[in-house]
C-alpha positions as CSV (number, residue, x, y, z in Angstrom):
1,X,0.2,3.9,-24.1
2,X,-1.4,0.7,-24.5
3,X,-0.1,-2.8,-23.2
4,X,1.6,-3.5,-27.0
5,X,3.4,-0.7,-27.1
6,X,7.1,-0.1,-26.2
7,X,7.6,1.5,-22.8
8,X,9.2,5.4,-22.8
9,X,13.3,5.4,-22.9
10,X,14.6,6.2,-19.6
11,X,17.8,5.6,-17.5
12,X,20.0,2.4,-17.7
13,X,17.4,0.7,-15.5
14,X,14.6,1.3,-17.2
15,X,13.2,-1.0,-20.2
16,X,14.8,0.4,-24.1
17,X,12.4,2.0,-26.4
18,X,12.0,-1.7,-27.9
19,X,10.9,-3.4,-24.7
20,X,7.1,-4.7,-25.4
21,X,5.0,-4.7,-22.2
22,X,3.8,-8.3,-20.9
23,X,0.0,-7.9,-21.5
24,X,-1.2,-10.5,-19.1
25,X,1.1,-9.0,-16.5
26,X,-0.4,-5.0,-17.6
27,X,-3.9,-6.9,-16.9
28,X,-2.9,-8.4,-13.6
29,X,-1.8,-5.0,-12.6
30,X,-4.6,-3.4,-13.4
31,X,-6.9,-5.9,-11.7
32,X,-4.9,-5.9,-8.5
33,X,-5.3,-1.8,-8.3
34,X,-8.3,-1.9,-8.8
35,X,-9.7,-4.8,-6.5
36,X,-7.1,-5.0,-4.0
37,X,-5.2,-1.5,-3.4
38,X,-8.6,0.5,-4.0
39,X,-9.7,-1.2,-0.4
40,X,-7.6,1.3,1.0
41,X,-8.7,4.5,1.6
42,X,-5.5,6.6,1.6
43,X,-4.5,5.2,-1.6
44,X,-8.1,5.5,-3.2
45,X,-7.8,9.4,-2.5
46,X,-3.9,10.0,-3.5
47,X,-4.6,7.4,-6.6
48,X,-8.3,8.0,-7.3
49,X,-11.2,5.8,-7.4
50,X,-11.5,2.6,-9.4
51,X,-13.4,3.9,-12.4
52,X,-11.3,6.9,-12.5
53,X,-7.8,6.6,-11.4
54,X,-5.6,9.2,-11.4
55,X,-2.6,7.6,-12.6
56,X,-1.8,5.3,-15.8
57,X,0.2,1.9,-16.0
58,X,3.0,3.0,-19.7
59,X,4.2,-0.7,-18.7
60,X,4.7,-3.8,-17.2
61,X,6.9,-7.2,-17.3
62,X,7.8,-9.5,-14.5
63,X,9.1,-7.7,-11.3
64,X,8.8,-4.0,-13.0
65,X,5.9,-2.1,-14.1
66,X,5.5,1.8,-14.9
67,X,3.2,4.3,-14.0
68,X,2.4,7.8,-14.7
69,X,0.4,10.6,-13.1
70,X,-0.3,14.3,-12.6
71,X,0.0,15.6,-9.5
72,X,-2.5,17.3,-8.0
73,X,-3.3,20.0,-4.8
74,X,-4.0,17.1,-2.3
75,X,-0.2,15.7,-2.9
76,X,1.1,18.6,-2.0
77,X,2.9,19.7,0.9
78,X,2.7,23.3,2.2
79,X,5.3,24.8,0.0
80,X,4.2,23.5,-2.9
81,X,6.2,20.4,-3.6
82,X,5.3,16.6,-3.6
83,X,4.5,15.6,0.0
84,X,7.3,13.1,1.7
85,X,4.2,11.3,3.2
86,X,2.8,11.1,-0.6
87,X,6.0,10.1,-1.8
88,X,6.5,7.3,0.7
89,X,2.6,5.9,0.1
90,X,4.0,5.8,-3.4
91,X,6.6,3.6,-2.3
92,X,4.5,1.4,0.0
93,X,1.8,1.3,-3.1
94,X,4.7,0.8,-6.0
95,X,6.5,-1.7,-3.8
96,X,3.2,-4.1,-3.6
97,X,2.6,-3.9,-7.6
98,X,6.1,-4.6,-8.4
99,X,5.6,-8.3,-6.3
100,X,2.2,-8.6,-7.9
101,X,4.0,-8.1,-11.1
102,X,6.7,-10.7,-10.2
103,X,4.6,-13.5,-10.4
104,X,0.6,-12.7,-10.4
105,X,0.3,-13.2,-6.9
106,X,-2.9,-12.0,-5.2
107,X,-1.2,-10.7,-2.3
108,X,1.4,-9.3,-1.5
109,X,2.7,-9.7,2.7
110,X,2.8,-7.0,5.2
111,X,5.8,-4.0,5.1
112,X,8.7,-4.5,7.4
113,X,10.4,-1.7,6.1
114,X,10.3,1.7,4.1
115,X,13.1,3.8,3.1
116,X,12.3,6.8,1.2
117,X,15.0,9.6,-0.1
118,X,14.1,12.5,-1.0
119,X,16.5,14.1,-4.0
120,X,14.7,16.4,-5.5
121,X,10.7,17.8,-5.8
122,X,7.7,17.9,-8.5
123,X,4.8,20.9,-8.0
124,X,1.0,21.3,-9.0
125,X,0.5,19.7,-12.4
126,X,4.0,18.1,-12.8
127,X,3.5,14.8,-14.1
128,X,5.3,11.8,-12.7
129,X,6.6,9.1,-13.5
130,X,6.8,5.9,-11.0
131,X,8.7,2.7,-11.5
132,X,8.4,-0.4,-9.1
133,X,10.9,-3.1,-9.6
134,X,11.4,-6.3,-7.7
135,X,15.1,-7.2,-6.4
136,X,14.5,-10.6,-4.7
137,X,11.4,-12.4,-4.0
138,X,12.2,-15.0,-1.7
139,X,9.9,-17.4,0.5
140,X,9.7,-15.2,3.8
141,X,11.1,-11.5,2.3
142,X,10.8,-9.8,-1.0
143,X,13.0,-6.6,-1.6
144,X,11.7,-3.7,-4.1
145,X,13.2,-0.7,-5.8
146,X,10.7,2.4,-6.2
147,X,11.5,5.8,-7.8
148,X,9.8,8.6,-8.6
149,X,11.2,10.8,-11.8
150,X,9.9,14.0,-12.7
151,X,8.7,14.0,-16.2
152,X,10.4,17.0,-18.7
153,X,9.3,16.9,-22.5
154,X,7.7,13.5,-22.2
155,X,11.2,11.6,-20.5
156,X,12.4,10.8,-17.8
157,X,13.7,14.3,-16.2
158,X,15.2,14.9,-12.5
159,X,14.9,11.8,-10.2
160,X,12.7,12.9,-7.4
161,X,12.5,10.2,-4.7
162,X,14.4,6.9,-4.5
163,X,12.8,4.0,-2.3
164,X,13.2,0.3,-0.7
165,X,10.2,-1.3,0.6
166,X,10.9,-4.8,1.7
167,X,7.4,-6.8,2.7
168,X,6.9,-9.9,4.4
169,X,5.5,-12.5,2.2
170,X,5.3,-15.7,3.6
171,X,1.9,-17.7,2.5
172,X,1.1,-15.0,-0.2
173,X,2.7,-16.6,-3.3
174,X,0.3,-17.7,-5.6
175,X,-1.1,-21.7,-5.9
């Protein structure tokens, strides 16, 4: 889906059919991956390298973007399912974008705290899809929303994980 086109229908939260991604907010996104995030190793092998990634921005406005991906052997846990540990990097990773998104920032503060529930799970080859959304972005704090949905004939399917990741941000808004 490219950065003009309407993001995928979802639940009440998500944007409607008619919503048009922000494209210098898709770009921002995109930039921040792959300089920023791709400095860390755990999410360069759960996400994939730069010039490949694994996973694909659907949309993106201020304080929410979209992502899809397919999930693969190494986010797996030993029965098969989506790993909590992959679930809650997911969170930590989703939780970061959604600030970036919120205002361009470069950076986004240090976690203070992760919540991750667990409602349901995705296999091998299941694709995903992950939305990050901002509640509050405040001078010290920001406060984000991240789920994880499984995706069934294209939509939004089960909800698989629901998360909070609230980051310290002081000195990281942009100049």
């Amino acid at each position: 889906m490219s950065s003009l086109e309407a993001a995928p229908p979802g639940s009440p939260s998500s944007p409607t059919t008619t919503t048009i991604s922000d494209p210098t907010i898709l770009s921002h996104l995109q930039n921040y991956h792959a300089t920023r995030c791709t400095q860390s190793p755990i999410y360069t092998f759960l996400l994939g390298p730069p010039s490949s990634p694994i996973f694909e921005f659907t949309y993106a406005t201020k304080g929410l973007f979209l992502a899809r991906m397919v999930l693969r052997e190494e986010h797996l846990n030993v029965a098969g399912g989506i790993h909590g540990s992959v679930s809650a990097t997911i969170v930590d990773w989703a939780g970061g974008l959604a600030i970036a998104s919120y205002d361009l920032r470069n950076s986004t503060g240090v976690s203070v705290d992760i919540n991750v529930s667990y409602l349901s799970s995705a296999k091998l080859a299941d694709e995903v899809e992950i939305e990050g959304k901002v509640e509050k972005v405040g001078s010290t704090l920001a406060f984000t929303e991240v789920r994880i949905w499984k995706v069934e004939e294209g939509k939004r399917g089960r909800m698989v994980i629901s998360g909070r990741h609230t980051k310290y941000v002081k000195g990281s808004a942009p100049k």
